[in-house]
SEZAMAR-330192 format. One line per 5 residues: number of its first residue (from 0); for each residue x, y, z of C-alpha. Coordinates in steps of 0.1 Angstrom, whole numbers, plus 2048, in hexadecimal, padded with zeros to 3 digits. Example, Ala and Ser with C-alpha at 12.3 -4.5 7.8 and 13.67 -1.06 7.14 Angstrom:
BEGIN
0> 87B,7D3,84E | 889,7F5,847
! end
This chain:
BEGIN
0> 7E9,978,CDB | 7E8,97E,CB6 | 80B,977,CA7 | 80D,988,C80 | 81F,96A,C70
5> 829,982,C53 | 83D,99B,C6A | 855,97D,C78 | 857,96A,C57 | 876,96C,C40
10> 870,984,C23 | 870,96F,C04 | 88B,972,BEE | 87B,989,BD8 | 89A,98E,BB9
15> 885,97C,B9B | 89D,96B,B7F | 89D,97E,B64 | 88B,968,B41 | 8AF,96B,B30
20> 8C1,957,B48 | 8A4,93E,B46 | 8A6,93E,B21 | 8CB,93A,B25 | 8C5,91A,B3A
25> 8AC,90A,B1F | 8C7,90F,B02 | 8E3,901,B14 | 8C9,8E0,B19 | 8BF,8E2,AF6
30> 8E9,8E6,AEB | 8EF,8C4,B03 | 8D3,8B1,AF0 | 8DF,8BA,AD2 | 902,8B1,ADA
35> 8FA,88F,AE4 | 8E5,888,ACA | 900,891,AB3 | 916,878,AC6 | 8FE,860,AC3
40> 8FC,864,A9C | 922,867,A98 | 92A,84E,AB2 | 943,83D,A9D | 955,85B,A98
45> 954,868,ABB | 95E,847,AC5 | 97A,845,AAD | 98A,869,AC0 | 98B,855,ADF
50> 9A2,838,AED | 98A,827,AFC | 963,826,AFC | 967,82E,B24 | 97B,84A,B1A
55> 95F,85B,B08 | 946,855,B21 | 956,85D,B3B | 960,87F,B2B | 93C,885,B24
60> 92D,87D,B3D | 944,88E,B58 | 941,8AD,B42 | 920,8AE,B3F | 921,8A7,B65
65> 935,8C8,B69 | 91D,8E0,B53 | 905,8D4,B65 | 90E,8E2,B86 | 919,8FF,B74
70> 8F9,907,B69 | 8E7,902,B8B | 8FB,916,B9A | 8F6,934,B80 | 8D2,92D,B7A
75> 8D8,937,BA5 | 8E8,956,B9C | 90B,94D,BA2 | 91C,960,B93 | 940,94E,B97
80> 930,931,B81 | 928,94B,B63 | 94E,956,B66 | 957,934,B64 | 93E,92A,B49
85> 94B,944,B37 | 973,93B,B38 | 969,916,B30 | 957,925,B0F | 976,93F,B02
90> 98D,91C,B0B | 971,90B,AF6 | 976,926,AD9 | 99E,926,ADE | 9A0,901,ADA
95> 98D,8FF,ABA | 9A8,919,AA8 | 9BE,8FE,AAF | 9CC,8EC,A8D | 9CA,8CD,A9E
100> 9A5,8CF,AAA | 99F,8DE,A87 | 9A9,8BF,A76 | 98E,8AD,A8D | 973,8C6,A80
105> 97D,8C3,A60 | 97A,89E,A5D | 95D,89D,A75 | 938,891,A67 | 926,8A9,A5A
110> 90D,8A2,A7A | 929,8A9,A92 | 933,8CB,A7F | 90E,8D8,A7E | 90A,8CE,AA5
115> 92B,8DE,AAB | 927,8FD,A9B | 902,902,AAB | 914,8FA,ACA | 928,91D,AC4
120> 90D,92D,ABC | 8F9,921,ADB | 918,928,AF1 | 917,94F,AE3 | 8F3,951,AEA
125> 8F7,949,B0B | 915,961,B13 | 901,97D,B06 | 8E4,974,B18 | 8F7,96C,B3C
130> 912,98E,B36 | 905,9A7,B1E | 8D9,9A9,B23 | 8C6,9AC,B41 | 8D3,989,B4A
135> 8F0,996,B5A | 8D9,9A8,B76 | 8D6,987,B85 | 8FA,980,B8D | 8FD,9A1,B9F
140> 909,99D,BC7 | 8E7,99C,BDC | 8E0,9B8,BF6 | 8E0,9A2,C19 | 8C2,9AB,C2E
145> 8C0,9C2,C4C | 8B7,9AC,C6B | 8B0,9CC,C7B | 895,9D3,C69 | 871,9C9,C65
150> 862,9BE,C46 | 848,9E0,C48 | 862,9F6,C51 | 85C,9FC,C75 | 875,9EF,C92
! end
């Protein structure tokens, strides 16, 4: 009894991730190394923001923690984490119009303002990318296969 293996297999998940959300994924990793080289070079300043040294790393790390899964979970396609990457960046943006987080820029290192404001730039980069190109395509919902059906078409 011959059995065709590729009539009872599961079709592959054939969607391909488009290059822009891969591209999106590399610049976020470039903005973190950035960012924490710039907190190594301005550590006394960073430090001095903070109450305690645990404080800071603990912030840190624990956000870094969160992006993290963010980004695995869009670089799946989901598209809840984009929306929610996307309201953590516009609270990013609303918080730096602040005269009180303004001060802290302005007396920032000049390391810590260059990181910062390639940080923005980054952060815009990747909301085009991940809303506005063919990036978006990936987040859209997923047709759910027929079980009915075979893979050639017949039943």
């Amino acid at each position: 009894m011959n059995v065709d293996t590729a009539a009872i297999a599961p079709a592959p998940n054939l969607r391909v991730r488009p290059a822009e959300v891969t591209i999106a994924i590399k610049l976020v990793a470039i903005n973190f190394v950035v960012g924490w080289i710039a907190l190594a070079i301005s550590w006394d300043y960073f430090s001095a923001l903070y109450r305690s040294l645990t404080q800071l790393v603990i912030n840190h790390v624990f956000g870094t923690a969160i992006l993290v899964w963010i980004w695995y979970k869009i670089y799946h396609g989901r598209n809840w984490a984009r929306l929610l990457l996307a309201v953590f960046t516009v609270l990013g943006f609303a918080m730096s119009l602040n005269s009180i987080f303004a001060g802290i820029i302005a007396s920032a290192p000049i390391v810590a303002k260059i990181s910062m404001a390639f940080g923005t730039a980054v952060s815009l980069i990747i909301l085009w990318l991940l809303f506005v190109s063919k990036g978006r395509l990936w987040f859209q919902k997923r047709p759910k296969p027929s079980v009915s059906s075979a893979p050639n078409g017949t039943a």
